[in-house]
N, C-alpha and C positions, 0 to 999 in steps of 0.2 A: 184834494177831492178823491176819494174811494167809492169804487163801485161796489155792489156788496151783493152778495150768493144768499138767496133763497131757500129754503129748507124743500126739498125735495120729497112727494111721498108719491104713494102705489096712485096709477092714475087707469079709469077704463079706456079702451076700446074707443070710445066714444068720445072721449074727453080728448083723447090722441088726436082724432082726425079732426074732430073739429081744431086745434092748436097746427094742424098741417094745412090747414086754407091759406093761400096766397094772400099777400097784401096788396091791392088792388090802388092803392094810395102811393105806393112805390113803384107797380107795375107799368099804369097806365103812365104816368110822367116818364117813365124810361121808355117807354115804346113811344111818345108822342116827342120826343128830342129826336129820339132814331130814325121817325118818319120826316123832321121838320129838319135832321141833317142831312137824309138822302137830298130834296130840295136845294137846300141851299147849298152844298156838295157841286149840285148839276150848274146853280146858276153863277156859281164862281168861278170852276173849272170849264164849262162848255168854249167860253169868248177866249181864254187862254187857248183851249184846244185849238179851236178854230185858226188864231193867228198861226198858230206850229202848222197849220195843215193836216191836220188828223182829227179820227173823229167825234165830234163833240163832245158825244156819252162816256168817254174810254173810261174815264175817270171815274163818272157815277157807277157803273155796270160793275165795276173793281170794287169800291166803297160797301153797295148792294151785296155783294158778297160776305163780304167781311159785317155787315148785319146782319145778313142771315146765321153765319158760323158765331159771330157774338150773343145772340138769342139762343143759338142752341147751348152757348156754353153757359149764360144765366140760366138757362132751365137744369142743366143738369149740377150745377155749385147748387142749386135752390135745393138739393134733395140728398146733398152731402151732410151727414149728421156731423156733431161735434167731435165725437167721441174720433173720428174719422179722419176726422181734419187737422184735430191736433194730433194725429200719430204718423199724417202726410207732412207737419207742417217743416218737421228740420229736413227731408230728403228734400222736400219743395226748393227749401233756402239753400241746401248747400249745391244742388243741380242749379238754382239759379247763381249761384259763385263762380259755378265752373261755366257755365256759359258766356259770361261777363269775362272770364279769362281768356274763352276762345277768342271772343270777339277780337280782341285786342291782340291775338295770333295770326288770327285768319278772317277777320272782316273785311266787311269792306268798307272802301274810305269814298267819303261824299262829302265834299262841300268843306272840306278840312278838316272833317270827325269823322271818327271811327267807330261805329254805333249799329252795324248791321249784320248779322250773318246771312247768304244767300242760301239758301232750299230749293233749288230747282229757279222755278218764275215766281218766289217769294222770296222776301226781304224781312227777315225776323228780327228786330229791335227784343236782344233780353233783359234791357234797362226798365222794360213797364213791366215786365213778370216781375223783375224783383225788385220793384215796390210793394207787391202782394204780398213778395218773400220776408221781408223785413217785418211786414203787418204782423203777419203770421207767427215767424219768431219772436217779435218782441211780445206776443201774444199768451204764448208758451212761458216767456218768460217771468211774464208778470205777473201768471196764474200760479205757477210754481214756487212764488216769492212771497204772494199772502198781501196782508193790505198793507206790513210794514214793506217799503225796500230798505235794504242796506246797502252799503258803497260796496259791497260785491257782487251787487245785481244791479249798478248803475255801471260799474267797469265792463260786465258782462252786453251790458245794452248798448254801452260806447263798441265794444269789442264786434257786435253785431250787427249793428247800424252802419259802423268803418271801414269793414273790411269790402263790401261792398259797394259803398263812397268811394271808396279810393281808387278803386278798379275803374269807375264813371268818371273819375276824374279825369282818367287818365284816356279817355276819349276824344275830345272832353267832354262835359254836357253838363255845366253848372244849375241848369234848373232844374233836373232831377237830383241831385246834391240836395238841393232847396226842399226838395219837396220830401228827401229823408229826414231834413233837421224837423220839420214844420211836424210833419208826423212823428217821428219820436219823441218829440217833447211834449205833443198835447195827448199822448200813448201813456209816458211816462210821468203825467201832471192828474190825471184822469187816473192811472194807476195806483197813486198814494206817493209820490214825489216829495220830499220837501223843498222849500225854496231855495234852502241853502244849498240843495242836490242841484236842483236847477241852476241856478246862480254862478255853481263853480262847472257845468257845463257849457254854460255859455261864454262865463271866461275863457274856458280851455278851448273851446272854437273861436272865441275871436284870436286868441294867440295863434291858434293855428292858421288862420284865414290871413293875419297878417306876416307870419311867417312868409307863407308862398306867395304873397306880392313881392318880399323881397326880393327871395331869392330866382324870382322870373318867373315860377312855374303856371301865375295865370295867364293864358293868351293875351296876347294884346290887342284880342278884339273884344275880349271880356271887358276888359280894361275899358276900352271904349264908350262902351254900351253906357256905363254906369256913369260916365262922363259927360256924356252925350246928353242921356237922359235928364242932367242936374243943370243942363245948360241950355234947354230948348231951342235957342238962337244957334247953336255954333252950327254945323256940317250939318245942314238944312239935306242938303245932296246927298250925304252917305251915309253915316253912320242913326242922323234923326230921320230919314226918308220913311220907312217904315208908318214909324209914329206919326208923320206928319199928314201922309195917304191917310192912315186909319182914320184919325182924327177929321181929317174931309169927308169920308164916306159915311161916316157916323153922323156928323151935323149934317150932312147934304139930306137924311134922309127926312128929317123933319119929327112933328110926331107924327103923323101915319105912314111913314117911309114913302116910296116912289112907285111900290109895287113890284111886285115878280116879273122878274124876264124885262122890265119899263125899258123904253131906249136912251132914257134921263140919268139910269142909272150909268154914270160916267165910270165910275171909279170902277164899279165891278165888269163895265161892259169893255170900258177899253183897257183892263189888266194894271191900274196902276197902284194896288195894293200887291206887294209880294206876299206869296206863299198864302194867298186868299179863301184857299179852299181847307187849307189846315190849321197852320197856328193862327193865323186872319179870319177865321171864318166868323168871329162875330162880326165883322166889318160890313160882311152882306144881309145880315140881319137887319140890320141898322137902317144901312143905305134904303135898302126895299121894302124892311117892315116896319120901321122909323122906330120912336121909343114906344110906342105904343108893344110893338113887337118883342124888344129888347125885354122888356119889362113881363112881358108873361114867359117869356124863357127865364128870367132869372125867377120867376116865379114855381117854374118848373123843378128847377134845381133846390129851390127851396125845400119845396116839397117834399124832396129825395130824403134833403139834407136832416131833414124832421125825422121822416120815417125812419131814419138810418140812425137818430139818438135813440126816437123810441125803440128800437128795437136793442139799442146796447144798453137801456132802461131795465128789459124786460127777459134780458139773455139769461138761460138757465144756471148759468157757471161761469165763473170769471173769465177763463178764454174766451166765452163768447161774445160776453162781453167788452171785451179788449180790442178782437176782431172787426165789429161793429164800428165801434170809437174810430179805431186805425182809417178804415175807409171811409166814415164821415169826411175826418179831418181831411183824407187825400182829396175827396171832390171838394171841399170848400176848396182848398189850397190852388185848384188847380182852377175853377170856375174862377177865383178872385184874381188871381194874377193874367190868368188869360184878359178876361175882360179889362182889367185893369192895363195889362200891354196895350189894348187896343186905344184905349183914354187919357193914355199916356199919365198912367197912374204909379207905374211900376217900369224899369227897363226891361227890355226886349228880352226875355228867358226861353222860347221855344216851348213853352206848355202849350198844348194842345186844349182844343176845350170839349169836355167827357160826350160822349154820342154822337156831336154834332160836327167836328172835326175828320174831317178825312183823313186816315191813318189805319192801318190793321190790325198793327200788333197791339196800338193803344187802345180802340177797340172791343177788342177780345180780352186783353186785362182786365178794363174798367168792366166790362157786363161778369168777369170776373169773380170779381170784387164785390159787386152790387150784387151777385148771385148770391156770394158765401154771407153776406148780412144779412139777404132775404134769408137765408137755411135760417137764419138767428131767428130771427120775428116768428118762422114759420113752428120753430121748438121753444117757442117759448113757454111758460108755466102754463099747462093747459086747465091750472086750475081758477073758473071765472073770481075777478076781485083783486087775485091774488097780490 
């Protein structure tokens, strides 16, 4: 599949501004996740807070922030031209390389990864920047390659995609691993791929995926996960606990859930979903707003997910198009496997789910991300029909 560049010609005044009007069909669904995750933020976090002795809000008050600093930084990627962004996008990628090398000099370590740099009273995760950083490059690179590739802009795309893989690896942080393959390849399949090109990447990642079980280099909690998962009955208590929480708070809720703040709500009020306000946060959707609920958020994301093709439809120039694609693919990838951990559809990877999830850095990437697809839509052919 090939995306294909439009013939460009002299455009008014008039023609401009109107093709710079916001997308109000991409806007309003990202502003209405960012309100519906301040909520669910507070009613996941608050009863945790409370059991530690501190105070409720800490959490939401922190969250709020980092939406307000994520909306200013979607409004200002919304007004970054192309021409701009591909001339940003390799110092982008290579700042985001060397950051990923700090990390793993001087991060800090939590939880048995190493995945943070400290800033003062901020905690900088450069693993979500350079996922943009990857988009961006392989972006660059696929506009510079034309609609054919050849096997030296698929070694180029491995070269690019890996070098920064490997640095996450070594964190560890397997689902952002995931979420570079998932993207590069519907980057590179969308770009003019053939299957044969595909085919012999996938090879070459399964050899290597199977290599480093060998030779130890996957944790042996990874290992776990993936076991765990295939065997629903075993470690009920540790390694399926997770899965097991989510999957009560999801059915408990019913279709119309239990209601906000409700005292019924068990799972989210007495904290027996881990990590509920983040990688869990669809759990409290569930519980409180039943499927009924669940169901206009993925509704929401749909939406995004729409907007964000039509606009790599409608992108003036193969980059921009490219760009577009890139972050589609990273909210499906990351919306499907979230929910999907929670239904126990998929093993437990630590993806965050896009606005709604408490987290900073991920955050301010994704409004990121959805900013530089909106700059797409918002330059697009301002010629009507076209």
């Amino acid at each position: 599949m090939v995306l294909t560049t439009r013939r460009t010609e002299p455009v008014t005044i008039l023609q401009r501004e109107r093709s710079l009007r916001p997308d109000l069909l991409l806007v309003l669904p990202y502003l209405a996740l960012s309100a519906l995750g301040i909520v669910m933020v507070y009613t996941a976090s608050a009863p945790r807070n409370e059991l530690l002795g501190i105070d409720p809000g800490t959490t939401v008050r922190r969250h709020i922030i980092f939406v307000i600093l994520g909306f200013a930084v979607f409004i200002a990627a919304s007004l970054i031209g192309g021409r701009t962004l591909r001339s940003l996008s390799i110092p982008f990628y290579t700042g985001s390389v060397v950051a990923l090398a700090l990390v793993l000099a001087f991060g800090r370590e939590l939880k048995g990864a190493q995945r943070w740099i400290e800033i003062g009273p901020l905690q900088l995760q450069p693993s979500e920047f350079a996922k943009m950083a990857v988009i961006l490059a392989l972006a660059v690179l696929l506009a510079n390659a034309g609609a054919e590739l050849k096997w030296n802009h698929i070694a180029a795309a491995v070269f690019l995609v890996g070098l920064p893989a490997a640095l996450i690896f070594r964190q560890p942080d397997l689902g952002t691993m995931l979420v570079f393959a998932f993207v590069s390849v519907v980057m590179l399949f969308v770009g003019g791929t053939t299957l044969r090109q595909l085919a012999f990447i996938a090879l070459t990642a399964s050899v290597m995926a199977v290599a480093l079980f060998q030779v130890g280099a996957i944790e042996q909690y990874q290992i776990q996960r993936v076991t765990s998962f295939l065997d629903g009955g075993a470690d009920r208590e540790n390694a399926n606990y997770n899965h097991l929480q989510s999957q009560i708070a999801i059915g408990s809720g019913g279709i119309f859930g239990k209601g906000l703040f409700a005292e019924d709500a068990t799972q989210t009020n007495l904290s027996f979903v881990p990590e509920q306000s983040s990688d869990f946060i669809f759990t409290a959707v569930g519980e409180q707003l039943g499927f009924v609920g669940g169901t206009i958020v993925l509704g929401l994301y749909a939406m995004i997910a729409w907007r964000l093709l039509v606009a790599a439809a409608n992108g003036r120039d193969r980059f921009s198009q490219m760009v577009a694609v890139g972050i589609a693919a990273l909210l499906v990838f990351h919306v499907f496997v979230n929910v999907g951990m929670t239904l126990r559809m998929v093993p437990v990877t630590g993806l965050p789910l896009p606005f709604l999830s408490a987290g900073g850095t991920f955050f301010i990437a994704m409004s990121l991300g959805l900013g530089l697809a909106h700059s797409v839509w918002m330059r697009r052919s301002p010629v009507p029909d076209e």
